[in-house]
C-alpha positions as CSV (number, residue, x, y, z in Angstrom):
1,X,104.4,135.0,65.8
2,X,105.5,132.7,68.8
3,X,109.2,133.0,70.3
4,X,111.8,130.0,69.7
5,X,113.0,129.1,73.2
6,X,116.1,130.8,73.0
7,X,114.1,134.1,72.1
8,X,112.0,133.4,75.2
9,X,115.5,133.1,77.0
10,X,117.1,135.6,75.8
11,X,114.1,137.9,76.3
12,X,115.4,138.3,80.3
13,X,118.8,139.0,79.2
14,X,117.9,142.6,77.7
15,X,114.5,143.2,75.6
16,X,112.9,142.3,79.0
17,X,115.7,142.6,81.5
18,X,113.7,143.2,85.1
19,X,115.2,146.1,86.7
20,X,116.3,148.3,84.0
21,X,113.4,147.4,81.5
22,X,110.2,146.2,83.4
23,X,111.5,148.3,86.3
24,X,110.1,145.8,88.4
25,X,111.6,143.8,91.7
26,X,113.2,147.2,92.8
27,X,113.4,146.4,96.6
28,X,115.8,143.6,96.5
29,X,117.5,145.6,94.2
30,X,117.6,148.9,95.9
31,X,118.0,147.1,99.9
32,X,120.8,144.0,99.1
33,X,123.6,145.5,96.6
34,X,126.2,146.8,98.7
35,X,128.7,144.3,97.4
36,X,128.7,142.1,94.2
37,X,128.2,138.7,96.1
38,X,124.9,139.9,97.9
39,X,123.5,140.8,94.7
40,X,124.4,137.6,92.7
41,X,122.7,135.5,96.1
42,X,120.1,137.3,95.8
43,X,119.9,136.9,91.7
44,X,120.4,133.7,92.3
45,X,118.2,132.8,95.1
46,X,115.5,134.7,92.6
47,X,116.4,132.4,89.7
48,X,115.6,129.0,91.5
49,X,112.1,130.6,92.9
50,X,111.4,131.4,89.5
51,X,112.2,128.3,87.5
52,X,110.6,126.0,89.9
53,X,107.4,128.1,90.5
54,X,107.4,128.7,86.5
55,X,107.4,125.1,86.1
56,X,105.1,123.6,88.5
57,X,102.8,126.8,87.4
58,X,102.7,125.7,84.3
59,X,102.3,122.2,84.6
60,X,99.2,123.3,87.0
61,X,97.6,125.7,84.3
62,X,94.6,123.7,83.7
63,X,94.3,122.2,87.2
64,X,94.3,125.3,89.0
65,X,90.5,127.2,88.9
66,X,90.7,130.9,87.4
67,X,88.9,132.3,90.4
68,X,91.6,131.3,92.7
69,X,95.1,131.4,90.4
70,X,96.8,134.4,92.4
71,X,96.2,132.6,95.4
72,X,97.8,129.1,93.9
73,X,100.6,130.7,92.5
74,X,101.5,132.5,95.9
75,X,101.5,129.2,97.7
76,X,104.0,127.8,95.2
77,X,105.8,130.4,95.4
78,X,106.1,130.4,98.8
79,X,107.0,126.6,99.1
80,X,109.9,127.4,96.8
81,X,110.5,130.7,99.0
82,X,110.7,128.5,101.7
83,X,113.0,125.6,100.1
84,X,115.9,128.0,99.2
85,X,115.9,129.6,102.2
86,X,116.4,126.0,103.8
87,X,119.1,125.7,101.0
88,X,121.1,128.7,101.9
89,X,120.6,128.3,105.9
90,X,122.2,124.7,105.0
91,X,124.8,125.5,102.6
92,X,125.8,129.3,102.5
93,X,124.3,130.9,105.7
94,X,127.0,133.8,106.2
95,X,125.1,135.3,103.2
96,X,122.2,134.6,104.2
97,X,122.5,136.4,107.4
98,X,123.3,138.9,105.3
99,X,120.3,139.1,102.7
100,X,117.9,138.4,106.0
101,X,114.4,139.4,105.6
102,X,114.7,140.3,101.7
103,X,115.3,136.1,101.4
104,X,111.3,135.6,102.7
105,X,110.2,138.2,100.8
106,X,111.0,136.9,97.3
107,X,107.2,135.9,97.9
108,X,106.0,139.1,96.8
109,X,108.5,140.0,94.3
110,X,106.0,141.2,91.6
111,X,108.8,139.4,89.2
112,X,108.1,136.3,90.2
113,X,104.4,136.5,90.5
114,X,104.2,138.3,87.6
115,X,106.0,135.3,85.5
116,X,103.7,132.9,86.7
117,X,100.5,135.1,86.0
118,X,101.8,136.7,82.4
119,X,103.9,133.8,81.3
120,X,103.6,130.7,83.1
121,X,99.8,130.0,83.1
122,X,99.5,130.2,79.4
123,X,102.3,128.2,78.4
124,X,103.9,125.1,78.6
125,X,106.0,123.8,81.1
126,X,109.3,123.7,78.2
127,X,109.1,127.6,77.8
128,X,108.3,128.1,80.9
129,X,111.6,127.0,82.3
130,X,113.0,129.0,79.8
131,X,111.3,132.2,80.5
132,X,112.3,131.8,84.1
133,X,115.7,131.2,83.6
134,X,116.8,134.0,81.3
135,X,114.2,136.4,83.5
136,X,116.2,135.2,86.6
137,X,119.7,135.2,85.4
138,X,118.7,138.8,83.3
139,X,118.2,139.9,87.6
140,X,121.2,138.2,88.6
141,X,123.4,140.1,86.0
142,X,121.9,143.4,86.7
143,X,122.0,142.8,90.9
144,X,125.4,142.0,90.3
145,X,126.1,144.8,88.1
146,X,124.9,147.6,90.5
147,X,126.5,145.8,93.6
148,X,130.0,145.9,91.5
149,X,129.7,149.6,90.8
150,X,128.1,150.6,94.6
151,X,130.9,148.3,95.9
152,X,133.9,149.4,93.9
153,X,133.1,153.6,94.4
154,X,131.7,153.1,97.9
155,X,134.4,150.8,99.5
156,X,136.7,150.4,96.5
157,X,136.5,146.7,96.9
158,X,135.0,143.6,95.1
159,X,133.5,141.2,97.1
160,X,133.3,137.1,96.7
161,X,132.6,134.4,99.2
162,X,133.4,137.2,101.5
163,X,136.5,138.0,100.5
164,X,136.8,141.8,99.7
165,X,139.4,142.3,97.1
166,X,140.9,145.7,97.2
167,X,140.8,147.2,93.5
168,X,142.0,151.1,94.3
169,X,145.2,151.9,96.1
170,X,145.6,153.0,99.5
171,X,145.1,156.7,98.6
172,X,141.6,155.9,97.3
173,X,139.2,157.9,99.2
174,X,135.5,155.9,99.4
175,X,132.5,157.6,98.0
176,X,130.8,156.7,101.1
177,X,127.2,158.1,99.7
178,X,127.3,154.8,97.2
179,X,126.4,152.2,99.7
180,X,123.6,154.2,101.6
181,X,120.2,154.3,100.7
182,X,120.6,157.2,98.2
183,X,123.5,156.1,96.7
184,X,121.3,153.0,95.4
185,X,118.7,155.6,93.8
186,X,121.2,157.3,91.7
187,X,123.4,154.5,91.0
188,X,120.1,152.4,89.5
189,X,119.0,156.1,87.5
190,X,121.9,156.0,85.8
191,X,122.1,152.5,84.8
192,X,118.8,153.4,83.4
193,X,120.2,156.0,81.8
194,X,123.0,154.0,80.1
195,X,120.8,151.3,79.1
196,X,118.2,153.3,77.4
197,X,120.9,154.9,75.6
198,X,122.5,151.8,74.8
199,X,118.7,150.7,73.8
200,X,118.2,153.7,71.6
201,X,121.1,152.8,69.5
């Protein structure tokens, strides 16, 4: 039975959630959230990309030959790569000196890609949008998520249009191991953890 739009939304939200269900995107996700406002740019930088390449996929679907989709879709994705990363070197480039390489590489985000080759190319452009939105703001939400809880044990600060807001007083000790490498591992396992428990129930 087909999906109303808001179940095709709402999919990305949690039944399909991209980091802690498909398990998919992991480097951005791993690399950029030391601090909450790293993570939402890069959610949202991931959402735009998505929705526009979801569209124009979709409006291409019959245009584009079989043999040579993956290709297509790459190139579009890459023009909208390249478009937000105009966008935020325009209008927010603190952060994006901050998100640096990882901004290019939403080209081979196997979300993205993946949208456009599971989703995109067999549907119209309507549901398509809608897939992409609730796919991208589902990976906004969860880079968000483990940037809060890296950034709040590992500094014990919140940061927004860098501004860190201190959250512990001064006798808080940092959990330095949060924002390293590791700390990123362990943090995402047990979000896992929680949300397949909160799934199981």
């Amino acid at each position: 039975m087909a999906k109303s739009l808001a179940q095709e939304f709402a999919k990305g939200l949690w039944e399909e959630i991209p980091p802690f269900r498909l398990v998919l995107g992991l480097c951005p996700v791993l690399a950029v959230t030391k601090t909450v406002e790293n993570g939402i740019g890069m959610g949202l930088a991931t959402t735009f990309v998505l929705v526009c390449s979801n569209m124009l996929v979709s409006m291409l679907r019959k245009i584009i030959p079989s043999k040579v989709r993956i290709a297509c879709f790459i190139i579009i994705i890459a023009t909208f790569v390249t478009v937000v990363e105009l966008l935020m070197q325009a209008f927010a480039y603190p952060l994006f000196l901050k998100l640096g390489i990882f901004i290019p590489l939403i080209v081979v985000n196997c979300i993205v890609l993946g949208r456009s080759e599971a989703f995109a190319s067999k549907n119209g452009v309507v549901r398509s949008i809608a897939d992409g939105l609730g796919m991208g703001i589902g990976f906004t939400i969860s880079l968000g998520c483990l940037g809060a809880v890296r950034e709040l044990f590992g500094n014990g600060t919140l940061t927004f249009w860098e501004t860190p807001i201190q959250i512990f007083g001064p006798s808080f000790q940092p959990f330095a191991f949060m924002v390293e490498a590791p700390g990123a591992f362990v943090c995402l396992g047990l979000m896992l953890c929680l949300m397949n428990l909160a799934g199981s129930k």
